[in-house]
N, C-alpha and C positions, 0 to 999 in steps of 0.2 A: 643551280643544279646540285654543289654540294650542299647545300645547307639543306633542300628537299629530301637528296639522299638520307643526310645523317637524320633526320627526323622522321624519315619513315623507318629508318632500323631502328630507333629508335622508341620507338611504337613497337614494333616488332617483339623487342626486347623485354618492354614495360609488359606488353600484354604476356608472354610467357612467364614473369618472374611475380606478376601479381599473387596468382592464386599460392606460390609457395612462398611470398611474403604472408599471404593472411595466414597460411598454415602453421609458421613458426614462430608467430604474435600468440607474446603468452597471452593468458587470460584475463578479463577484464580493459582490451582496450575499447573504448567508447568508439560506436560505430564504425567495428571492424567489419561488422556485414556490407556495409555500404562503400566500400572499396572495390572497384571495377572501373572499366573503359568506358567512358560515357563521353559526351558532348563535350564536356567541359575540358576532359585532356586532350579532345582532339584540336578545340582552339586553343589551349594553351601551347601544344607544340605548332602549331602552326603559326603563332605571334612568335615563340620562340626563331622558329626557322625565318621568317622574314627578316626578324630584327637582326639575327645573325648574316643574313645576306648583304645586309643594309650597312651594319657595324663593320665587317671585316673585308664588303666589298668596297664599301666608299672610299676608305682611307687610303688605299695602295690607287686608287682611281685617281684623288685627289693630287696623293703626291706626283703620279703620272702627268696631271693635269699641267702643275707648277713647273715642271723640269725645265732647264734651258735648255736650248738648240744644242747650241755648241758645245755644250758637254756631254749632252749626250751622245751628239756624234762622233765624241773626240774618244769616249769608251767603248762603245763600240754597240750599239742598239739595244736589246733590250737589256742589256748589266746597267747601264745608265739607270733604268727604270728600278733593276732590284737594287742598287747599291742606294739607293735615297731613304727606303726602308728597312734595308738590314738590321739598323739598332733595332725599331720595333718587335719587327720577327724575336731577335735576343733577347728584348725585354720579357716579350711574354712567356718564353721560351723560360727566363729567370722566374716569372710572377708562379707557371705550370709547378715547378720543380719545389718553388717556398709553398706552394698550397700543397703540394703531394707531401713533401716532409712533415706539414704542422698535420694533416690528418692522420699519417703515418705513425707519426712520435703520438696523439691521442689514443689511436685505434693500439700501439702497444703497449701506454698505460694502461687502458680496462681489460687488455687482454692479461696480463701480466696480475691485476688487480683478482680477475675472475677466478688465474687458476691458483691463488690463494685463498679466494673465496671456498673455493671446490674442496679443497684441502683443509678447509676449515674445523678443529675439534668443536660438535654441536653439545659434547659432554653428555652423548647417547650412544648406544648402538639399536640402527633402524636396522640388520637384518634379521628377516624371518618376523617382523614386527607390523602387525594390522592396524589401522586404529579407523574407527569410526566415531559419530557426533550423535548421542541420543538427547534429542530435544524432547522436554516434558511440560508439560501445560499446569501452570502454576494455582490454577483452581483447583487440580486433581492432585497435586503435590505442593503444597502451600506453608507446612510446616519441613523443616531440618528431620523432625524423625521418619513422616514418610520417604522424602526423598534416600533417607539413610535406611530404612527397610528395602525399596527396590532394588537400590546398589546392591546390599547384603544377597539380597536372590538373584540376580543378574548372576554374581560372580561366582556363584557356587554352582551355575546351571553352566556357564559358559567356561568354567574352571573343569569341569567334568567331562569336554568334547573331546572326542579323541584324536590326539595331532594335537593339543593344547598343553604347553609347556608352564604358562601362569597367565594373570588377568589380573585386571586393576582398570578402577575409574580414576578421572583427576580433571577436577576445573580448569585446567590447562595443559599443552600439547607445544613441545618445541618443532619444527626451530622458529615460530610465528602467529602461536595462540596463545595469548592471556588474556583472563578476564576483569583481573581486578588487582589494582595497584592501591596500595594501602597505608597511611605511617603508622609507625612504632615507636614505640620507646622501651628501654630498658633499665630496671628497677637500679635505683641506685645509682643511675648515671643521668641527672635530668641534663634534657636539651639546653643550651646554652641562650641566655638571653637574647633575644633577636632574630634566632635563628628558629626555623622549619624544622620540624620533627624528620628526621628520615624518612627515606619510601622505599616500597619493597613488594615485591610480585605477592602475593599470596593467594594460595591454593590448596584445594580439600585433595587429601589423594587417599585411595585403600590400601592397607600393607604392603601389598605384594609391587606398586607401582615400581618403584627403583630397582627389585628385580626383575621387571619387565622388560624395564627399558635399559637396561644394564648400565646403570649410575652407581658408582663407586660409596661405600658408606665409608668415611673416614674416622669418623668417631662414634663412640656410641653404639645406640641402634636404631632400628625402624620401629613402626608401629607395629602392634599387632590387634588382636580380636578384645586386648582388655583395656586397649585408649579409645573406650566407649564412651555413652553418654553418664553421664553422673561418675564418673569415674575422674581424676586429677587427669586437667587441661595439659596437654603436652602441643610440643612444638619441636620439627627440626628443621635446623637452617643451614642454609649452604653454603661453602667455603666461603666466597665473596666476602657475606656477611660477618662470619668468622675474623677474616683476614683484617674488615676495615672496622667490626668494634670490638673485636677479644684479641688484639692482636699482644703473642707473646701469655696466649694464658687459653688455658681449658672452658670453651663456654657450657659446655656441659652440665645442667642443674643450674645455670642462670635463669634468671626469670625475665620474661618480656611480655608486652600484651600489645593488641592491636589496638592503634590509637589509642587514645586516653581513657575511653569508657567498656573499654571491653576486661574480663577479668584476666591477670596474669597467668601467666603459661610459664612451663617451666620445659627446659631446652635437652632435648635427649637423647639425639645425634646430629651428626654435622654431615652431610653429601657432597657431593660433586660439585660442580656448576653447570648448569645446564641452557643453553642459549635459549628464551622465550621471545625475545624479541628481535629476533632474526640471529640469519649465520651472520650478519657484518656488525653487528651491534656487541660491546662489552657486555657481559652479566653483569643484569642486575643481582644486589641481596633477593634473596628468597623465602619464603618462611610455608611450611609445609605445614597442615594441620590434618591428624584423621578424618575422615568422611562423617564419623558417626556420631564426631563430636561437631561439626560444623558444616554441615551437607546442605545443598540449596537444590531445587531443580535445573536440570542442567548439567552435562556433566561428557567427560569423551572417553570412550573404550579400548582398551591397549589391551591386545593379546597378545603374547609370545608364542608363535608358530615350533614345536619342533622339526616341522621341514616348511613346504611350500607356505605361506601365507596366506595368498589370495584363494587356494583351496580352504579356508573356512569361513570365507563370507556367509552361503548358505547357510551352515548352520549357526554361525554367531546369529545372523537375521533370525533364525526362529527362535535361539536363543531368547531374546530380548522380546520377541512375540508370542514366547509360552509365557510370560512373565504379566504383561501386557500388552495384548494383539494394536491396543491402538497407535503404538509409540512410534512414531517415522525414525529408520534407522540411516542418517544420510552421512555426504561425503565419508563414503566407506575408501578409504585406499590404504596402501603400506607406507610407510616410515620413509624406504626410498624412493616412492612417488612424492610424497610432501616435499623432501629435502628438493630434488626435482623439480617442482613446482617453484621453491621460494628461490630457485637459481633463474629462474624461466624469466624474467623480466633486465637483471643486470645479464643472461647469458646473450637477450635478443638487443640488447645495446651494445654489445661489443660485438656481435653479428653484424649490426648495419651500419657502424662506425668502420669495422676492417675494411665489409663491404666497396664501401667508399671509398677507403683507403688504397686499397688494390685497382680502382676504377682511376682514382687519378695519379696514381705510379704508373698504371698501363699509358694514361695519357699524357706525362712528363716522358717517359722515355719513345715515344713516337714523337714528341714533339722535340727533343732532344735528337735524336735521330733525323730529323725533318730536313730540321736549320742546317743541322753540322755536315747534310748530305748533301742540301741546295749548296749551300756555300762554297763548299769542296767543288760541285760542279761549276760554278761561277769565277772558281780562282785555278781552271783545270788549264787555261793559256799559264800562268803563272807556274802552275807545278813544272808545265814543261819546259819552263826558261828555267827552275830551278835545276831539274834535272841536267837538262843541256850543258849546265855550269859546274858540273860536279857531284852536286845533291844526291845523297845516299838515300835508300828504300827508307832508313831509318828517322832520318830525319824528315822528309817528309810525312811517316807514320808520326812523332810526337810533334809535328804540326798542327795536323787534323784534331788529334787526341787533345793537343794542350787550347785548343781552341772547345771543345767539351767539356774540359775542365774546369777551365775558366766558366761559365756557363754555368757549371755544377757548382761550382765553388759560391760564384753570386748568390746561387738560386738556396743554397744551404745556407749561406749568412740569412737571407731573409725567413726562410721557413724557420730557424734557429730563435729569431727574433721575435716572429709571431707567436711560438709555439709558448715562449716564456713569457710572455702575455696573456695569451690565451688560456693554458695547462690552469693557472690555479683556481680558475672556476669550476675546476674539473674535480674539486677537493670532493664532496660531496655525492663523488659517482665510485671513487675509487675507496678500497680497502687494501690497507697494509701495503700500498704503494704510494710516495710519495709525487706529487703534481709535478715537481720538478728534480727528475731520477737521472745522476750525469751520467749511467753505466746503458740508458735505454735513449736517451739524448746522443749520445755518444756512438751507439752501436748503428743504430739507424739514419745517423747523416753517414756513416762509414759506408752504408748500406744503399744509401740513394747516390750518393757519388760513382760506387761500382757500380751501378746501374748507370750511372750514365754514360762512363767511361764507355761498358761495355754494348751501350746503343750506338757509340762514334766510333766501332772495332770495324764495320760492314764501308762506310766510304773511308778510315783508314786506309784500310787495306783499298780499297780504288786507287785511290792516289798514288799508291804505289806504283800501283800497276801502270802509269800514265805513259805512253808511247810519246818523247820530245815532238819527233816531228809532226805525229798526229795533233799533240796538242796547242806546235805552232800555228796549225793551221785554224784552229776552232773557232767558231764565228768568222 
């Protein structure tokens, strides 16, 4: 009957919490549509519910079965029956409280993890920042100079809307689009025998791009309208880069070129670092080149909003279709829709990690509660011999209690043990928090103990209250 119970609430449950599990399933999980109540969950809680009736009825059956006579009569009917399985009851009791702790101490590593993810500098500012993806059909734009003639009318049409603060194209988009990763070398420093030429993001962008996105210039300057084509190859590269080949010297007027067969560039400001390959990922080196010197088709749209953003979709769209009508303008959104979007998959893992986590804290401290309540009733002749002798409210309260503790205490050594097992698999989910953290380790056994303490405060307090004579009598 219980185990029917909890599996129909538990249906119950499921069917309510489905539709707002798919709703906050980032994007891209494979067959999120096909998630519903069907056949299949109705027998699997139904072999669940048997098997539970089966597991947790036999065993207290069985032991009942074994009991002697004379002991059990000599305790007094059916405490003979529960004192045979107490340890059990306690063990699991210990097993609830070490799984509730190691999901606990996970669920506040990625949480801990997340809200430094959140925090993270992307080495941009997305507000008031639009971007969308113009994709251009490589038969109709097949050389660098056309695709470098539409950019140039693009940005002078979409630079002139009004509510438009600046515009720029760029073959890449933080905090998780790049197109193309590249080696380098730099003149006068060859690669060292044995070794891989460096790699490094590389990307076409229009002048105004770093004012778009508000990327800090540190050295130097930006492009402008005269790092065109037949004009001396320039190049700016970003701190990273800076930092790990000119380190302790001005790379400015250094020369470098892409890979080995491309002609040298010569270096004319240094920027910021800008995260391309996500918020959890170091910057890579970067290496920026004009649009007009190096343009492909293909390419994504950053506009700086004086105010609202998403009020210039419409016309960036016709923008880009007075230009030409055929060019599909897609994944049109803002700066903090993206940022947004790249949090959407670690925010919905430390969602259904807590999730859990909170599911089986709720069910460590009822089961913690359970034991320490039955038990108390079971030893309620006992309180009242204790009473009758003396026995203060008190000491029977840190009876009860020290009997939860204990319990707690078990039940954290093990969750403690599992967790330092389990955690550093966890290396590869977490950012800028370490698998094995003693201040989050530390805090949350501190945490689950006062939870337990505080589930053994309700037959505490009973015990106290125990009337001697009433409880001479009991059974």
């Amino acid at each position: 009957v219980l185990a029917g119970l909890g599996a129909g609430f538990g249906l119950l449950l499921a069917y309510g919490t489905a539709r707002l599990f798919v709703a906050l399933s980032p994007e891209g999980v494979p067959r999120l549509g096909e998630v519903n109540m069907d056949g299949g969950v109705l027998g699997f809680t139904l072999a669940v519910g048997v098997l539970s009736s089966l597991c947790f009825g036999l065993a207290p059956a069985w032991q009942a079965f074994k009991l002697d006579l004379n002991d059990t009569l000599k305790q007094g009917g059916m405490r003979g029956v529960a004192s045979s399985y107490g340890r059990l009851r306690s063990l699991l009791v210990v097993a609830e409280l070490g799984l509730a702790l190691m999901l606990l101490i996970g669920a506040t590593l990625m949480l801990s993890s997340f809200l430094r993810l959140n925090r993270v500098n992307a080495g941009f500012d997305p507000q008031r920042l639009l971007t969308a993806e113009i994709s251009m059909p490589d038969f109709r734009y097949s050389t660098g100079a056309q695709a470098g003639n539409f950019y140039h009318e693009l940005l002078n049409r979409v630079g002139a809307l009004p509510g438009v603060e600046s515009a720029a194209v760029a073959s890449g988009l933080p905090p998780n689009l790049m197109q193309i990763q590249d080696t380098f070398t730099i003149q006068e420093r060859p690669t060292p025998t044995g070794e891989d030429d460096p790699i490094a993001d590389f990307l076409f962008i229009s002048p105004d791009y770093f004012r778009s996105l508000g990327v800090p210039v540190l050295r130097g300057r930006t492009f402008s309208d005269a790092d065109r084509d037949g004009a001396p190859l320039t190049v700016i590269i970003n701190q990273t880069l800076a930092r790990r080949f000119f380190p302790g010297e001005d790379p400015v007027g250094k020369l470098l070129r892409q890979n080995r067969s491309n002609p040298w560039m010569q270096i004319v400001g240094v920027v910021g670092d800008v995260r391309y390959a996500g918020l959890d990922a170091i910057p890579d080196p970067s290496l920026y080149v004009p649009y007009q010197q190096h343009a492909w088709a293909g390419a994504y749209l950053v506009v700086r909003a004086r105010q609202g953003a998403l009020a210039l979709v419409p016309s960036v769209r016709n923008a880009v279709w007075s230009v030409d009508k055929d060019l599909p303008v897609t994944d049109v959104m803002t700066a903090e829709q993206r940022m947004d979007q790249s949090l959407s998959t670690p925010r919905f893992r430390t969602l259904l990690v807590s999730v859990f986590a909170l599911l089986a804290l709720l069910l460590a401290a009822i089961g913690t509660y359970g034991v320490v309540g039955y038990s108390t009733a079971q030893r309620t002749r006992e309180m009242g011999i204790r009473v009758a002798l003396g026995a203060g409210k008190m000491e029977i309260f840190r009876l009860v209690v020290g009997q939860a503790l204990a319990l707690s205490l078990a039940g954290t050594a093990v969750g403690l043990a599992g967790a330092l097992a389990l955690t550093r698999f966890m290396k590869n989910l977490l950012f800028g928090v370490k698998p094995v953290d003693p201040m989050i380790f530390g805090a949350v056994s501190v945490f689950l103990l006062i939870l337990a303490l505080v589930a053994s405060l309700i037959p505490a307090r009973r015990a106290t209250k125990v009337d001697p004579l009433v409880a001479l009598r009991y059974e």
